[in-house]
C-alpha positions in Angstrom: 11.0 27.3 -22.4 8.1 25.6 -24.5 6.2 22.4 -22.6 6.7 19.4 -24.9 2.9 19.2 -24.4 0.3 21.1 -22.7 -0.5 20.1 -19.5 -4.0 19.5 -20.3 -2.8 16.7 -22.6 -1.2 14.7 -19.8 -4.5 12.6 -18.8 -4.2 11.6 -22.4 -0.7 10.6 -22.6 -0.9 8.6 -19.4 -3.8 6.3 -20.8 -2.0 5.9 -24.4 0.9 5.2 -22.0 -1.1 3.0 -20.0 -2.4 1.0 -22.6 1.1 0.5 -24.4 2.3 -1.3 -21.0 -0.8 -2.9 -20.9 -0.6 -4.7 -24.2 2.9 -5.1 -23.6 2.4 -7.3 -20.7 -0.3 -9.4 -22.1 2.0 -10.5 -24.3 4.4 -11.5 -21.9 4.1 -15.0 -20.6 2.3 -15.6 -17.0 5.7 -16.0 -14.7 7.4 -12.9 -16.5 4.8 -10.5 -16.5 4.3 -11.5 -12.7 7.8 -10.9 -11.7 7.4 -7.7 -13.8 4.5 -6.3 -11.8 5.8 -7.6 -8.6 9.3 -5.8 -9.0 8.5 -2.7 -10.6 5.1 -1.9 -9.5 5.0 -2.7 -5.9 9.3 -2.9 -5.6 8.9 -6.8 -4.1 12.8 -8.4 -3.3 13.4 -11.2 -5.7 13.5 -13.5 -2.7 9.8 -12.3 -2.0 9.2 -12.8 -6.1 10.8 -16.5 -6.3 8.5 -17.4 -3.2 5.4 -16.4 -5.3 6.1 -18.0 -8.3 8.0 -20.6 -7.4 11.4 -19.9 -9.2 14.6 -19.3 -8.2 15.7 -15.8 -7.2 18.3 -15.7 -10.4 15.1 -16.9 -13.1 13.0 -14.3 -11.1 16.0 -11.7 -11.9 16.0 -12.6 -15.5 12.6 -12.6 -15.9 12.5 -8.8 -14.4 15.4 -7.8 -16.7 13.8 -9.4 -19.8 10.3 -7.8 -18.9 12.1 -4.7 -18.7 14.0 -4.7 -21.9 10.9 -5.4 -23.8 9.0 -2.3 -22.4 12.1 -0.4 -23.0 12.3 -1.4 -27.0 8.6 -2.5 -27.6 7.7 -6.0 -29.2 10.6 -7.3 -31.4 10.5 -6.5 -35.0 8.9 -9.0 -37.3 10.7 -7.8 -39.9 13.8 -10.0 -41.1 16.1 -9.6 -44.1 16.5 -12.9 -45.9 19.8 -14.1 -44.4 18.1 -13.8 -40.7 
């Protein structure tokens, strides 16, 4: 079976990858993107996340989930058709 890509072009597609996430979360206000990073990249409890930033364990839930969403389907669309 045929690699999608060669191996050789993996460094490559971690940095594009990297620097999608990147300017993902810079455009994520300061309290999201630190819930983000605090769940995903180094799996902190949401009790550990609320006592960082100061919210509630439920706002530190949506915060994650919203985070998430957005790195899942990219910025929203500034595209609109005249009745939105």
């Amino acid at each position: 079976m045929d690699e999608p890509f060669p191996p050789t072009a993996a460094p490559a597609l971690a940095d594009a990858l990297s620097a999608a996430l990147t300017g993902w979360l810079e455009q994520m206000p300061p309290q999201v993107r630190t819930a983000f990073l605090l769940r995903e990249g180094f799996d902190a409890g949401y009790a550990e996340i609320a006592r960082a930033t100061g919210l509630c364990e439920e706002v530190c839930r949506a915060l994650v989930e919203f985070a998430a969403a957005r790195v899942r389907n990219g910025p929203p669309s500034l595209s609109s058709t005249p009745q939105e």
